[in-house]
N, CA, C and O atoms as a GROMACS GRO file, in nm:
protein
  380
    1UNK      N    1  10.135   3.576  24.658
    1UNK     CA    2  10.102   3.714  24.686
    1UNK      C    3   9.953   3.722  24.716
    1UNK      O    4   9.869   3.691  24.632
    2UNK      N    5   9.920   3.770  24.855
    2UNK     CA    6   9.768   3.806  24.881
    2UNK      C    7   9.708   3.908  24.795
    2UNK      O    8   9.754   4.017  24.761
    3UNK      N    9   9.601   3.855  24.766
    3UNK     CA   10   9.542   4.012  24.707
    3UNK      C   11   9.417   4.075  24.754
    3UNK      O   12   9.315   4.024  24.706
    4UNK      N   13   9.397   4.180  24.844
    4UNK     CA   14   9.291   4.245  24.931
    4UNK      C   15   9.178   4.311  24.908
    4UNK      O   16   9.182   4.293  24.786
    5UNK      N   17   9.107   4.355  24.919
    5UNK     CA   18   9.020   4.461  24.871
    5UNK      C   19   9.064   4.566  24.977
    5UNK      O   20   9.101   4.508  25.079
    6UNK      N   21   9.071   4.684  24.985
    6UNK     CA   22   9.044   4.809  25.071
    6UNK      C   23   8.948   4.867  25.043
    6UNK      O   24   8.860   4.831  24.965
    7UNK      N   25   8.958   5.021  25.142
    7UNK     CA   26   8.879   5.143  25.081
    7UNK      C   27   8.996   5.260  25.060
    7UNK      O   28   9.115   5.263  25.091
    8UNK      N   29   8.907   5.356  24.992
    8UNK     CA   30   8.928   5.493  25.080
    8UNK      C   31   8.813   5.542  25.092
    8UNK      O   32   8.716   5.543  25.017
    9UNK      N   33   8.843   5.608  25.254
    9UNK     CA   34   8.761   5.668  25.282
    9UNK      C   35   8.774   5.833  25.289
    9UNK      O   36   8.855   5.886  25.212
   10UNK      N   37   8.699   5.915  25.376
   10UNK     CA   38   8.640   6.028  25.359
   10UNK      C   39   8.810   6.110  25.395
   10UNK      O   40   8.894   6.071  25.476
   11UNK      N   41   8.817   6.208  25.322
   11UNK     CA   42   8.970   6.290  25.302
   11UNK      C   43   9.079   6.200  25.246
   11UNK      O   44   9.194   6.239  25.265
   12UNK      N   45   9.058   6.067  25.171
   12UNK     CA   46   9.151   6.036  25.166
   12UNK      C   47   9.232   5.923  25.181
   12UNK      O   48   9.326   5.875  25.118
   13UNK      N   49   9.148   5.884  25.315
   13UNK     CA   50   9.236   5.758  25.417
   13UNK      C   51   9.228   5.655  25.348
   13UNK      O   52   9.134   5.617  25.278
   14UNK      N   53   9.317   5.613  25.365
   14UNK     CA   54   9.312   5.439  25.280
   14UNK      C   55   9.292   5.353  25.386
   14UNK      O   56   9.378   5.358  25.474
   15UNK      N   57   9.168   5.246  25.409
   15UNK     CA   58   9.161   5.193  25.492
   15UNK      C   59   9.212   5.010  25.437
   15UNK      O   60   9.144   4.933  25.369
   16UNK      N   61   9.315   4.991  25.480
   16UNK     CA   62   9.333   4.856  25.452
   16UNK      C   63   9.286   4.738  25.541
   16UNK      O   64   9.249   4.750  25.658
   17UNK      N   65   9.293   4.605  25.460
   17UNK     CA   66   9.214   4.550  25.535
   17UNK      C   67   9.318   4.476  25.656
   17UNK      O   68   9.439   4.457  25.649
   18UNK      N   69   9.245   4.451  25.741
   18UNK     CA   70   9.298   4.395  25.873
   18UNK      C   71   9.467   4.293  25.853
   18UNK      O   72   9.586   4.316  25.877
   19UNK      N   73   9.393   4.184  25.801
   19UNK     CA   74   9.514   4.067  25.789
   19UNK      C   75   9.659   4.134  25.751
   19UNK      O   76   9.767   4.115  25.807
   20UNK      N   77   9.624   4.233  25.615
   20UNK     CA   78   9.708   4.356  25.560
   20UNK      C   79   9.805   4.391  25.678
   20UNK      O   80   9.923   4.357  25.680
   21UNK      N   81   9.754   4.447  25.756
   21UNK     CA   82   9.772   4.559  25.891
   21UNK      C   83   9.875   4.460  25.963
   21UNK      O   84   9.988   4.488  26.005
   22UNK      N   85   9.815   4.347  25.967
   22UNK     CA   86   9.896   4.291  26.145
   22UNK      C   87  10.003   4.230  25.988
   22UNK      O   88  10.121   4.263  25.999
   23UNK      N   89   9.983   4.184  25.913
   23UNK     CA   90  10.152   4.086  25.845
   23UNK      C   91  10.233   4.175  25.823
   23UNK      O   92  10.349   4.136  25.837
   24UNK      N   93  10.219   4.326  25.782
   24UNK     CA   94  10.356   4.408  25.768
   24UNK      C   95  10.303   4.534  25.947
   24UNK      O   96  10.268   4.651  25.933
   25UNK      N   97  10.308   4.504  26.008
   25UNK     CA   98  10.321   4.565  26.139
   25UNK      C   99  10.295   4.706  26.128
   25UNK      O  100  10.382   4.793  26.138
   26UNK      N  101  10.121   4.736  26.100
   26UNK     CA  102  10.103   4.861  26.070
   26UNK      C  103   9.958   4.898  26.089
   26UNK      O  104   9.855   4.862  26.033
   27UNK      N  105   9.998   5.022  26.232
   27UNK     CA  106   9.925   5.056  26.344
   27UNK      C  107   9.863   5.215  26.284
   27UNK      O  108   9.901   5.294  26.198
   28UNK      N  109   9.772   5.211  26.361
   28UNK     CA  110   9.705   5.348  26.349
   28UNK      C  111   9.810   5.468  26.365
   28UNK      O  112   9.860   5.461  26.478
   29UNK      N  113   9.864   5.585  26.285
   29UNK     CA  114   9.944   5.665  26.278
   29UNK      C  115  10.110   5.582  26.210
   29UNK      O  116  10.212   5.647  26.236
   30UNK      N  117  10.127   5.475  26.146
   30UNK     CA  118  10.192   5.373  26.068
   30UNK      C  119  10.236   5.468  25.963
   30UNK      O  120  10.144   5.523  25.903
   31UNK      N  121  10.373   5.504  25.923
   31UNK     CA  122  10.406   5.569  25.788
   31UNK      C  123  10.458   5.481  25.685
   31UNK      O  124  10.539   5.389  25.693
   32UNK      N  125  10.360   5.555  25.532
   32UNK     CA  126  10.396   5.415  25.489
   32UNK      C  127  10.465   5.494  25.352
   32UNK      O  128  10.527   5.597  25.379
   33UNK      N  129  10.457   5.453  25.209
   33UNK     CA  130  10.531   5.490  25.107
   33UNK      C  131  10.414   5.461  25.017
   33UNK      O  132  10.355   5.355  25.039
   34UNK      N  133  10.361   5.549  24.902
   34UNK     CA  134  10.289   5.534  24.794
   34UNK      C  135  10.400   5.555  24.663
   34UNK      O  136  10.478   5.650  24.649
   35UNK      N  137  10.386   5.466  24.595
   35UNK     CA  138  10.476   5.517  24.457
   35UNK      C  139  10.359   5.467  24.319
   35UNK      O  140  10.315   5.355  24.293
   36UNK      N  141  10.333   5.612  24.246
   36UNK     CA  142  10.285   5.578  24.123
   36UNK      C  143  10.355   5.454  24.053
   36UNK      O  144  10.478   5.455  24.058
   37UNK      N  145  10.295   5.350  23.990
   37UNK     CA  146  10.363   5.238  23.927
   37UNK      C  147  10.289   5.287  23.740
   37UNK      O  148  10.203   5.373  23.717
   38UNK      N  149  10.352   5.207  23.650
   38UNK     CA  150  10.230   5.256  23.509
   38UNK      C  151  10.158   5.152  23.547
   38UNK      O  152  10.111   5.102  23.444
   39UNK      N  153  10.129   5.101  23.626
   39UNK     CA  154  10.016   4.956  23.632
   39UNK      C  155   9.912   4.954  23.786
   39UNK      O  156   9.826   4.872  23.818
   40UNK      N  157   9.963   5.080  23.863
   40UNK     CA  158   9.884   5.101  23.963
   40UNK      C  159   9.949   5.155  24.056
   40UNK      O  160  10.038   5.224  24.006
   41UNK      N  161   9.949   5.158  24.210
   41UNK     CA  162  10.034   5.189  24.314
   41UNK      C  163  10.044   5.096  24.393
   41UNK      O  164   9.989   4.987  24.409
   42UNK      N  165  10.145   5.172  24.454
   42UNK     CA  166  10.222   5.011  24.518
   42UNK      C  167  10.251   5.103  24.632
   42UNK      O  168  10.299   5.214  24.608
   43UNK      N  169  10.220   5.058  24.779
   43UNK     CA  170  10.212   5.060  24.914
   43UNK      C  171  10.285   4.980  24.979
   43UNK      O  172  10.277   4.857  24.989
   44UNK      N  173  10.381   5.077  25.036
   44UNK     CA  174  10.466   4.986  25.146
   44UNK      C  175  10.500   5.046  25.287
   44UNK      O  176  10.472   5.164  25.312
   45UNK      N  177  10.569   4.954  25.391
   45UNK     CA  178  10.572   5.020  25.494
   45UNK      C  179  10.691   5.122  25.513
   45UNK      O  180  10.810   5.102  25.488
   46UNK      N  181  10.644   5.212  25.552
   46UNK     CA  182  10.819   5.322  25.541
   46UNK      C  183  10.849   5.327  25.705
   46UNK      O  184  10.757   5.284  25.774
   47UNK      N  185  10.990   5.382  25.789
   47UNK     CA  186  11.003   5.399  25.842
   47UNK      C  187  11.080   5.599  25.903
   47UNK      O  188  11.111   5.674  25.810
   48UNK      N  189  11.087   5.620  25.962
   48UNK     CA  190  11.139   5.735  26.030
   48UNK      C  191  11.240   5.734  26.033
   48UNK      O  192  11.284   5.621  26.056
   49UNK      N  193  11.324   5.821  26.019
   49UNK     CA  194  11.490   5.781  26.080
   49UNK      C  195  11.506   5.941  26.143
   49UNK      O  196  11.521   6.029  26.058
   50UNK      N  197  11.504   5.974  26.253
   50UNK     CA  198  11.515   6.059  26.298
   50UNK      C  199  11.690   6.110  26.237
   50UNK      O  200  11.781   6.033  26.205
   51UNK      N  201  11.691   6.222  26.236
   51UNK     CA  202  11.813   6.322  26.218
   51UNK      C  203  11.887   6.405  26.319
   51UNK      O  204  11.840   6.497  26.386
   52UNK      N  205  12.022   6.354  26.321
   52UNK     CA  206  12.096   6.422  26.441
   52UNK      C  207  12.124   6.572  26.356
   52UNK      O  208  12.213   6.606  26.279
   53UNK      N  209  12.020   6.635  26.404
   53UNK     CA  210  12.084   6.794  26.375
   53UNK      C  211  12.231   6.890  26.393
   53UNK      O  212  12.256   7.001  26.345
   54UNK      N  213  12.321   6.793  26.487
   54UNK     CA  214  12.407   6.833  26.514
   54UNK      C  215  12.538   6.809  26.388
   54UNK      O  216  12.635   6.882  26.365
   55UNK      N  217  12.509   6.718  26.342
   55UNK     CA  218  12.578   6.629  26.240
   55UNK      C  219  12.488   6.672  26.080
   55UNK      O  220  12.520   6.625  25.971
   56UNK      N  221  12.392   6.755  26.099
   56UNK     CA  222  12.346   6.824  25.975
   56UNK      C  223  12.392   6.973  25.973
   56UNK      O  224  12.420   7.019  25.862
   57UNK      N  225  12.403   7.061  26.092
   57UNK     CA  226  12.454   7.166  26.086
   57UNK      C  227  12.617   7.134  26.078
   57UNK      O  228  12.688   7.228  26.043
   58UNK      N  229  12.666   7.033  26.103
   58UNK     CA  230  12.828   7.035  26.060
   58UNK      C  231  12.848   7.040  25.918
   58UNK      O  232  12.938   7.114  25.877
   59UNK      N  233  12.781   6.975  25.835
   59UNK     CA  234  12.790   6.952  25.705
   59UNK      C  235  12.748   7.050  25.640
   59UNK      O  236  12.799   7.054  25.528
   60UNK      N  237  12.660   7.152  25.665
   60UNK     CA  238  12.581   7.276  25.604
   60UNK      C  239  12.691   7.331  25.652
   60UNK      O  240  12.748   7.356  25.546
   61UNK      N  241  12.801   7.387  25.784
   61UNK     CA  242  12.881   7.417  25.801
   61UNK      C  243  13.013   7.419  25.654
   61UNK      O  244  13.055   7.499  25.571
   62UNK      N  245  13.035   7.286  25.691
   62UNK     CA  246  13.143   7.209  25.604
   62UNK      C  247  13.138   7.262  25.445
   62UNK      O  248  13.245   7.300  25.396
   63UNK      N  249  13.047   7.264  25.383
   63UNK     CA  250  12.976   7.312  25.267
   63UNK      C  251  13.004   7.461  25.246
   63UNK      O  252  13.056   7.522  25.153
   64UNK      N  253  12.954   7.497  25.359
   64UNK     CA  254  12.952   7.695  25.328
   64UNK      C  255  13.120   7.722  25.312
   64UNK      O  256  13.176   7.813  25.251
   65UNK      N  257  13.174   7.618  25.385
   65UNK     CA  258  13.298   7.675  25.402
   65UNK      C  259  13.372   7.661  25.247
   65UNK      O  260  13.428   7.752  25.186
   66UNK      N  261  13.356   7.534  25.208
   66UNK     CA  262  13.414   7.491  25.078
   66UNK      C  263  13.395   7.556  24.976
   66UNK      O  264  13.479   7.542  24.888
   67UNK      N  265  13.274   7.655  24.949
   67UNK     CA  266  13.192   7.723  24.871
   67UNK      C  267  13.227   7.842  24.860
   67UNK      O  268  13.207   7.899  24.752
   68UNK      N  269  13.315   7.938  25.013
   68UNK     CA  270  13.374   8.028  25.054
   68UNK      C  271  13.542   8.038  24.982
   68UNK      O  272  13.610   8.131  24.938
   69UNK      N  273  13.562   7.893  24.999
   69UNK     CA  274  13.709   7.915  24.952
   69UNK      C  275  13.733   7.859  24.767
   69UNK      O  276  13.833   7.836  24.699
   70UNK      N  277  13.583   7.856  24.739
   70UNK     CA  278  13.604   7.881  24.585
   70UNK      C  279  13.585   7.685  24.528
   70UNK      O  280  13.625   7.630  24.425
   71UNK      N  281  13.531   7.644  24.614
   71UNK     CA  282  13.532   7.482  24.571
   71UNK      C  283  13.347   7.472  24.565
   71UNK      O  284  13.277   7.560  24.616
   72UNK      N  285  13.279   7.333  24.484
   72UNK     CA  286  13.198   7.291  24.470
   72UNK      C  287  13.120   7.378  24.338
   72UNK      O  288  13.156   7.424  24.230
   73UNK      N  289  12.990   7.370  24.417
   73UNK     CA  290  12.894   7.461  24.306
   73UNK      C  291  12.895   7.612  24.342
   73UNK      O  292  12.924   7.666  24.450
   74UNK      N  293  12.859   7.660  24.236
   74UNK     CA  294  12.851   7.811  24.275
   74UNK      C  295  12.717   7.828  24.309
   74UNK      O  296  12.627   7.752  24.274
   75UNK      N  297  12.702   7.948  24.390
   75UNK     CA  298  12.606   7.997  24.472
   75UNK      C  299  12.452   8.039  24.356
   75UNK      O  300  12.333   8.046  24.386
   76UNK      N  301  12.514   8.056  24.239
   76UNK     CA  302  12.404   8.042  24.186
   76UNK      C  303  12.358   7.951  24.121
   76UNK      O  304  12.246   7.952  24.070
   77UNK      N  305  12.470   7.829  24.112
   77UNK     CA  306  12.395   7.683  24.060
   77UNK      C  307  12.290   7.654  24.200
   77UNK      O  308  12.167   7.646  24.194
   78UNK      N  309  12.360   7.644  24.304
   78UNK     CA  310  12.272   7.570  24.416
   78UNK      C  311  12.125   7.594  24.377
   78UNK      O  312  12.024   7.524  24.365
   79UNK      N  313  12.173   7.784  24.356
   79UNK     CA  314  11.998   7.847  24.352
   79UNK      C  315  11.929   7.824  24.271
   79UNK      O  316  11.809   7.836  24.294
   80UNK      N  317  11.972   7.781  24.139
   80UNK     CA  318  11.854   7.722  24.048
   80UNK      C  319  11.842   7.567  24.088
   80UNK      O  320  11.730   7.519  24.069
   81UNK      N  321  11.930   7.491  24.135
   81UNK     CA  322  11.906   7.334  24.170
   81UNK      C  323  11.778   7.315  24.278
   81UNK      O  324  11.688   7.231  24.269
   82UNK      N  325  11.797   7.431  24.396
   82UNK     CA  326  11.678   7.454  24.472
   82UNK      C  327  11.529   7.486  24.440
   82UNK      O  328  11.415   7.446  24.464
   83UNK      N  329  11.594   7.578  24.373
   83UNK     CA  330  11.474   7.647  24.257
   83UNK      C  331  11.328   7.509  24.170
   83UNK      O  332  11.205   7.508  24.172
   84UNK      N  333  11.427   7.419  24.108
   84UNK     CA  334  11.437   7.286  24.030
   84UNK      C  335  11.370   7.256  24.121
   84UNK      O  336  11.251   7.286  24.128
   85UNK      N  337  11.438   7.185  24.218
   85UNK     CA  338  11.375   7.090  24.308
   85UNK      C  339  11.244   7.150  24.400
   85UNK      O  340  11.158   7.067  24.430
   86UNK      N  341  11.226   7.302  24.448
   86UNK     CA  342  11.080   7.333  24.490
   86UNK      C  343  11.038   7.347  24.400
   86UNK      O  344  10.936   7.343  24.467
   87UNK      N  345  10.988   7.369  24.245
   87UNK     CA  346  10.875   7.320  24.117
   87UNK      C  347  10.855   7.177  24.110
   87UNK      O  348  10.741   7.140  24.084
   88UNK      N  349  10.928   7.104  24.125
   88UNK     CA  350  10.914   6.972  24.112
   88UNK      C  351  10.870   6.893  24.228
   88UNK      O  352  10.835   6.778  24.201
   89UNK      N  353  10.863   6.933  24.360
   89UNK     CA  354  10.797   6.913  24.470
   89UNK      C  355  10.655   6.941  24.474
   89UNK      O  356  10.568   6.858  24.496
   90UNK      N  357  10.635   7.095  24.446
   90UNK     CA  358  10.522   7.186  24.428
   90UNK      C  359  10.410   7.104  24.300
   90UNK      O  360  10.287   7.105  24.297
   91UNK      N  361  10.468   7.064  24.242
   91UNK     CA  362  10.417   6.989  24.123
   91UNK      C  363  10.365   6.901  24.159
   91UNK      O  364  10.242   6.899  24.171
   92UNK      N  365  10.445   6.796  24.188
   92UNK     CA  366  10.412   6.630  24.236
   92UNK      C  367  10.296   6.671  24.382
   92UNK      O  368  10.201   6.599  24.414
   93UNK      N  369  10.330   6.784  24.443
   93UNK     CA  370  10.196   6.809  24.560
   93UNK      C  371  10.030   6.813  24.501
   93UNK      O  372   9.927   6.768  24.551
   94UNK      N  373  10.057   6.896  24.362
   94UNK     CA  374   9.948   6.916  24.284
   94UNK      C  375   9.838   6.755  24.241
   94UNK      O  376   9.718   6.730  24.232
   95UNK      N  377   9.947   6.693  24.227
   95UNK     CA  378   9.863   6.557  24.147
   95UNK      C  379   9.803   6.466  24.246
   95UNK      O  380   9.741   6.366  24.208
   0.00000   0.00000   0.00000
C-alpha cells in the first residue's frame, strides 16, 4: 500500500498527489467517495450511474398505486421515514 502526502487547499479541495491521480484514473471534475473511518478517512473513486427516469416514475407510479389499494406503508409512516431521513441528511451536511 502507497502512502502519499496531499493537501487541502483553499474551500476545501483536496489536492492529491499526482502518481495518486493517474493509478486510480482520476481527472479534474473526478467523483470520488469520502467515508469517516474511527482511524481516519478513506477516499475512493466513485462513479455516476445515470437514472432512467422513465423506469423511476413507473415505480413511484407502481407504489402510489399499492398504497391506494391499502398495501405497504401507510402514508404517514413514509412521512416520518422521510422526515428521519431529511434530519439525518441535514445533520451529516452540518459536520
Amino acid at each position: 500500500m502507497n502512502k502519499n502526502v496531499g493537501q487541502i487547499g483553499r474551500r476545501g479541495t483536496i489536492i492529491l498527489p499526482t502518481g495518486t491521480r493517474k493509478r486510480y484514473g482520476l481527472s479534474d471534475g473526478s467523483l470520488f467517495i469520502s467515508e469517516e473511518r474511527h482511524d481516519g478517512i478513506l477516499i475512493r473513486p466513485a462513479e455516476a450511474i445515470p437514472v432512467d427516469l422513465a423506469s423511476v416514475r413507473q415505480k413511484v407510479r407502481a407504489g402510489l398505486e399499492e398504497l391506494d389499494a391499502g398495501k405497504g406503508l401507510s402514508g404517514d409512516q413514509v412521512e416520518a421515514d422521510l422526515k428521519a431521513m431529511s434530519r439525518q441528511f441535514r445533520a451529516a451536511r452540518r459536520k
